[in-house]
C-alpha positions as CSV (number, residue, x, y, z in Angstrom):
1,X,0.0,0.0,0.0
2,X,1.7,3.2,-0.7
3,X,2.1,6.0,1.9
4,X,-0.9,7.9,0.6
5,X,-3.4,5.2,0.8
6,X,-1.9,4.0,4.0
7,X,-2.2,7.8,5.1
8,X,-6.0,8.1,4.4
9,X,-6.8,4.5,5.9
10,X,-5.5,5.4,9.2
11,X,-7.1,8.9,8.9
12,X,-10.1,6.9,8.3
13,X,-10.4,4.6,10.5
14,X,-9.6,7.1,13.5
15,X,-12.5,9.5,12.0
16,X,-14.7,6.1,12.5
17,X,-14.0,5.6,16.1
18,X,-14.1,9.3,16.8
19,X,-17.5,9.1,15.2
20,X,-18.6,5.5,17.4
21,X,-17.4,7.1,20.7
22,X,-19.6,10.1,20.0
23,X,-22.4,8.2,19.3
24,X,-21.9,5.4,22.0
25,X,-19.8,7.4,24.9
26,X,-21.6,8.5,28.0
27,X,-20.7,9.7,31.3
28,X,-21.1,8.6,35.3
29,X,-20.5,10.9,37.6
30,X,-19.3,10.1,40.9
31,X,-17.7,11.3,44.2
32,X,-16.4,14.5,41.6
33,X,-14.9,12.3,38.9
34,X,-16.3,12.0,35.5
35,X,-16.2,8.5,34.4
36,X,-16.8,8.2,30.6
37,X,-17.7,4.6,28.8
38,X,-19.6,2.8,26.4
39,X,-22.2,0.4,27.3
40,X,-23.9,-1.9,24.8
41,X,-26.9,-4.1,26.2
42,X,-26.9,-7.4,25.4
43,X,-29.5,-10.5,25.5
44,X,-27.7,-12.9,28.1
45,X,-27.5,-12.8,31.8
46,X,-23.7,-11.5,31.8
47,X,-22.1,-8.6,32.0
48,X,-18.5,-8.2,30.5
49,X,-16.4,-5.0,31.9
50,X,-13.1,-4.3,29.8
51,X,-10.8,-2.0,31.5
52,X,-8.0,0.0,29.1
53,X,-4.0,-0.3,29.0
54,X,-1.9,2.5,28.1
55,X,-2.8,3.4,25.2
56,X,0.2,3.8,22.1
57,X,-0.8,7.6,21.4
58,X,-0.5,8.3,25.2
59,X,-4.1,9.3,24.8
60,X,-7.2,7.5,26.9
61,X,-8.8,5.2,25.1
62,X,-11.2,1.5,25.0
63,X,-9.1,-1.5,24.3
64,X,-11.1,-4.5,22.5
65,X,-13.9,-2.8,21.1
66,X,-13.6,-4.0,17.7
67,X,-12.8,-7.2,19.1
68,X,-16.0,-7.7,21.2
69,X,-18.8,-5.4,20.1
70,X,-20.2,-7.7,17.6
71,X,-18.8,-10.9,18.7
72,X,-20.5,-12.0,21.8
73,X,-24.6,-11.7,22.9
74,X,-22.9,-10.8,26.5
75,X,-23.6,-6.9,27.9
76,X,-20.6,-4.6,27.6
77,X,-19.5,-2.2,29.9
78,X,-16.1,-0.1,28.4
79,X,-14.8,2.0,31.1
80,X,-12.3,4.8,29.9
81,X,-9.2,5.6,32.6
82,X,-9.1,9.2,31.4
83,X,-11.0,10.8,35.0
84,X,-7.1,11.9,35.9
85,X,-5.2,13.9,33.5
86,X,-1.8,12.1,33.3
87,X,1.0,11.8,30.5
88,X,0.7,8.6,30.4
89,X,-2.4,8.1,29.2
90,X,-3.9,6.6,32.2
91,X,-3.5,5.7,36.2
92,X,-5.2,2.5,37.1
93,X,-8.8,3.9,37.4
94,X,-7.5,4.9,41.0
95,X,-7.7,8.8,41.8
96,X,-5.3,11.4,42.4
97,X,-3.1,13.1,44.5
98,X,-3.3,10.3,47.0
99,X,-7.1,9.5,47.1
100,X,-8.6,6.5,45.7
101,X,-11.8,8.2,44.9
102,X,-11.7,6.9,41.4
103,X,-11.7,3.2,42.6
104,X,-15.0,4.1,44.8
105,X,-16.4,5.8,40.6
106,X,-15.7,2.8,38.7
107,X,-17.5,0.6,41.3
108,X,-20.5,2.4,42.1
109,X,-20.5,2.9,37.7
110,X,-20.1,-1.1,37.6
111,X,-22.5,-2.1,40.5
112,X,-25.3,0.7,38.6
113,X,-24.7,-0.9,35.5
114,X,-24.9,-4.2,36.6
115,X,-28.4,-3.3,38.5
116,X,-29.7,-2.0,35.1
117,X,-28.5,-4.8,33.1
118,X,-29.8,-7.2,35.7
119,X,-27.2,-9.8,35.2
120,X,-26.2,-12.6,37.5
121,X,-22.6,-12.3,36.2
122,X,-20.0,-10.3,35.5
123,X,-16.8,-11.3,33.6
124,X,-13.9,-8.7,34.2
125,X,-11.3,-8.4,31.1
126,X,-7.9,-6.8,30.2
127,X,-4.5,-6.6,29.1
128,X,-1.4,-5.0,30.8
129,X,-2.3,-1.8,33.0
130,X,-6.4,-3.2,32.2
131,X,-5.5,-6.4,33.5
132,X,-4.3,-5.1,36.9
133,X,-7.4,-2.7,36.7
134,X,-9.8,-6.4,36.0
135,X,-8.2,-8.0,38.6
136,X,-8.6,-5.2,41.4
137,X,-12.4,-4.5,40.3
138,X,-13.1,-8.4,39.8
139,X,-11.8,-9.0,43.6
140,X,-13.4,-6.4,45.2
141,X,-16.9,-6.6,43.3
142,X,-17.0,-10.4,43.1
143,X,-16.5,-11.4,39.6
144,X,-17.5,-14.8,38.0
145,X,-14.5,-14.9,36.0
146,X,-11.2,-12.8,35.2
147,X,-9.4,-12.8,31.5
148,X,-6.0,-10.9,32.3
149,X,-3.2,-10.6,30.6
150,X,0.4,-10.0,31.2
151,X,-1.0,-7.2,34.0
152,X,1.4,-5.4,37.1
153,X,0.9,-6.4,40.6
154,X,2.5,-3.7,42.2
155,X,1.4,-0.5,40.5
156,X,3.8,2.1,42.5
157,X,7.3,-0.1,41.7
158,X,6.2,0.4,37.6
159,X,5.3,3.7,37.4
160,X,8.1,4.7,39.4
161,X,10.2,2.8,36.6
162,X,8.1,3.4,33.3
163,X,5.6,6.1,34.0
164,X,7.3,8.5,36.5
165,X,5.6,11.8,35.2
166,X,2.3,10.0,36.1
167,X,3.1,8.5,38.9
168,X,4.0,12.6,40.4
169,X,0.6,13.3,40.1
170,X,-1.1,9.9,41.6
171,X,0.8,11.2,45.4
172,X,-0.6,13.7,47.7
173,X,2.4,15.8,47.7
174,X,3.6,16.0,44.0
175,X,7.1,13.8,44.9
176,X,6.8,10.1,45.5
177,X,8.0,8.8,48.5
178,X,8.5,4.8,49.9
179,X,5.5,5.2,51.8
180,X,3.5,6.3,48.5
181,X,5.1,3.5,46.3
182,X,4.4,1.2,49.5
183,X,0.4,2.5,49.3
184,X,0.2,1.8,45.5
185,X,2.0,-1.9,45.4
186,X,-0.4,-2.7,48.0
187,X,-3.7,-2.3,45.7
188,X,-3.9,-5.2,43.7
189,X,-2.5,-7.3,46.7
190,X,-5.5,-6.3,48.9
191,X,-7.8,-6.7,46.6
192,X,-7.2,-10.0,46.0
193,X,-6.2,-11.0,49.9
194,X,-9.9,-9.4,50.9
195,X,-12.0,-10.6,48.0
196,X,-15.0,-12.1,49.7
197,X,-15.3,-15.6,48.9
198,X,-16.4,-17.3,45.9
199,X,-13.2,-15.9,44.6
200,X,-13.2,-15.1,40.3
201,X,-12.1,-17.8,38.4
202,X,-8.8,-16.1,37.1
203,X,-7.8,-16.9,33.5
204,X,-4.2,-15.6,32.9
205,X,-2.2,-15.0,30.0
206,X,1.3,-13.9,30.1
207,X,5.0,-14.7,28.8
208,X,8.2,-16.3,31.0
209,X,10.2,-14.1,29.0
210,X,9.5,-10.5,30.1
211,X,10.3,-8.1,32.3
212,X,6.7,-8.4,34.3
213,X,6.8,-12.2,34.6
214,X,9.5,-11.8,37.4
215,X,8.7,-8.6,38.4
216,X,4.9,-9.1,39.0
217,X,3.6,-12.3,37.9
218,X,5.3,-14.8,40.0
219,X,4.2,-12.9,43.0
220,X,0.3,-12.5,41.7
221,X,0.3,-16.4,40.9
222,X,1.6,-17.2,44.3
223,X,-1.0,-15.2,46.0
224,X,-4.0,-16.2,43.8
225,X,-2.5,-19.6,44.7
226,X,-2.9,-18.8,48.7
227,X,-6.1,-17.5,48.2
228,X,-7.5,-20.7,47.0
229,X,-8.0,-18.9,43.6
230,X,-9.0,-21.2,40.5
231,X,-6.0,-20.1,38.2
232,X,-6.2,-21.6,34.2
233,X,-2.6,-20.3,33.1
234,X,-1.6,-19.8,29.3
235,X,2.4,-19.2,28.9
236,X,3.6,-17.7,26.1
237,X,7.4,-16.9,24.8
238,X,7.8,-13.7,23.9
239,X,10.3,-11.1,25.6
240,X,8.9,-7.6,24.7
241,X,6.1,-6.7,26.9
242,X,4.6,-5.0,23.9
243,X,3.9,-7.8,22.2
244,X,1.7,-8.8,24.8
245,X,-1.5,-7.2,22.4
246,X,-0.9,-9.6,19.6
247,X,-1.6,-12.4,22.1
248,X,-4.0,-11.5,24.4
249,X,-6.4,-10.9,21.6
250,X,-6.8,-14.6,20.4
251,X,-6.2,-15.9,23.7
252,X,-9.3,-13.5,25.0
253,X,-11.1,-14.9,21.9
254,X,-11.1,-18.3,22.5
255,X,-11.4,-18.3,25.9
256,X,-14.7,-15.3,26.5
257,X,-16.8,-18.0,25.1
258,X,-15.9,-20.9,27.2
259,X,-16.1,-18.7,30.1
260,X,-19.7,-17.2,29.3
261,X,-20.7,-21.1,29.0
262,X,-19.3,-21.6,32.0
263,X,-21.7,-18.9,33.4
264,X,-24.3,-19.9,31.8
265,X,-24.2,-23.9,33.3
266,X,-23.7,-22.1,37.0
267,X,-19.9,-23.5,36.9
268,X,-18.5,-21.0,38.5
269,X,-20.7,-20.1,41.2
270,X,-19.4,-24.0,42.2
271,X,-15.8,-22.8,42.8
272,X,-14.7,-22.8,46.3
């Protein structure tokens, strides 16, 4: 394709989406944060939430839209982490300068939706900085099922490392300190050590070969593990956390339908 035509198709296909998230965006508004997303109603009895990573363009945005809009008879709930303006793109749905008021938005936006839908289950889903953002939501609301991949455990030890700009505006004072890093790692670990019990089914995708495997995912699976958490594994190979995208996608395609079956035959209510 020459430059031109490759020019006008990405021009294109970002005037589409501009044009879909105009049409389909809305807003909840809670404890004074406005948290956009798109909702599309569907026919069963389950509720799928997918949570964003950092985005390429350092700009908010919905991660598997294309993938799931169409593909599944499931409701969908899109949840946008753009309610704190960061240069990242994005700070785990959690607030700023040291409040977590955005983790008490996104809940109260899930639990309303969920009451409107009314589903009996609710399927959290997301790669990278959305799969640490599934994983806290899905512990602390009660999921039926998680479909992570490759996500951080302890947010304050990345952002202090990758996202550092961000991660000055997440702390009360405007200059990280150990005890703010400290409050940050320990989000995703408390979710998961006080999620009521039936715990989610956790579906986990995520390479040996990376950076995060050792950093975060060694200590998540030994946890889940402690927790009595039902943990289905699938490894992959590659060493550029990147590259996490290209298989995440198929992995979440394959495995969304066995887990709204799942839901559907009341297996997971069943898990200890």
């Amino acid at each position: 394709m020459s430059s031109w035509k490759s020019r006008l198709t990405s021009a294109g296909k970002k005037l589409y989406w501009k044009g879909f998230n105009l049409l389909h965006e809305k807003t909840w508004n809670a404890h004074g944060y406005p948290v956009h997303y798109l909702y599309r109603k569907g026919t069963s009895d389950t509720l799928v939430v997918v949570f964003s990573a950092y985005a390429s363009g350092l700009r908010p945005t919905y991660n598997y839209v294309r993938t799931l809009w169409k593909a599944t008879d499931a409701h969908l709930l899109y949840i946008k982490d753009d309610f704190v303006d960061l240069p990242s793109g994005g700070g785990y749905y959690i607030g700023k300068g040291g409040d977590t008021h955005g983790l008490d938005a996104v809940c109260s936006l899930i639990t309303e939706i969920r009451r409107r839908a009314g589903v009996r289950h609710v399927v959290g889903v997301g790669s990278s900085k959305g799969g640490t953002a599934a994983l806290i939501f899905g512990m602390k609301l009660s999921f039926d099922a998680l479909i992570i991949g490759a996500c951080q455990y302890y947010i304050g030890a990345y952002m202090q490392e990758h996202k550092p700009d961000s991660l000055a505006l997440l702390v009360s004072s405007g200059k990280p300190t150990a005890e703010d890093i400290a409050r940050l790692d320990s989000v995703a670990p408390r979710a998961v050590g006080e999620c009521a019990s039936p715990a989610p089914v956790v579906y986990l995708h995520y390479s040996d070969q990376e950076h995060t495997y050792q950093e975060h995912i060694v200590d998540l699976l030994h946890d889940l593990r402690r927790r009595g958490v039902t943990v289905h594994e699938d490894v992959g190979s590659y060493e550029k956390h990147t590259d996490v995208s290209i298989y995440y996608v198929p992995y979440l395609q394959r495995t969304l339908p066995e887990v709204l079956k799942a839901c559907k035959g009341g297996a997971h209510d069943e898990q200890p």
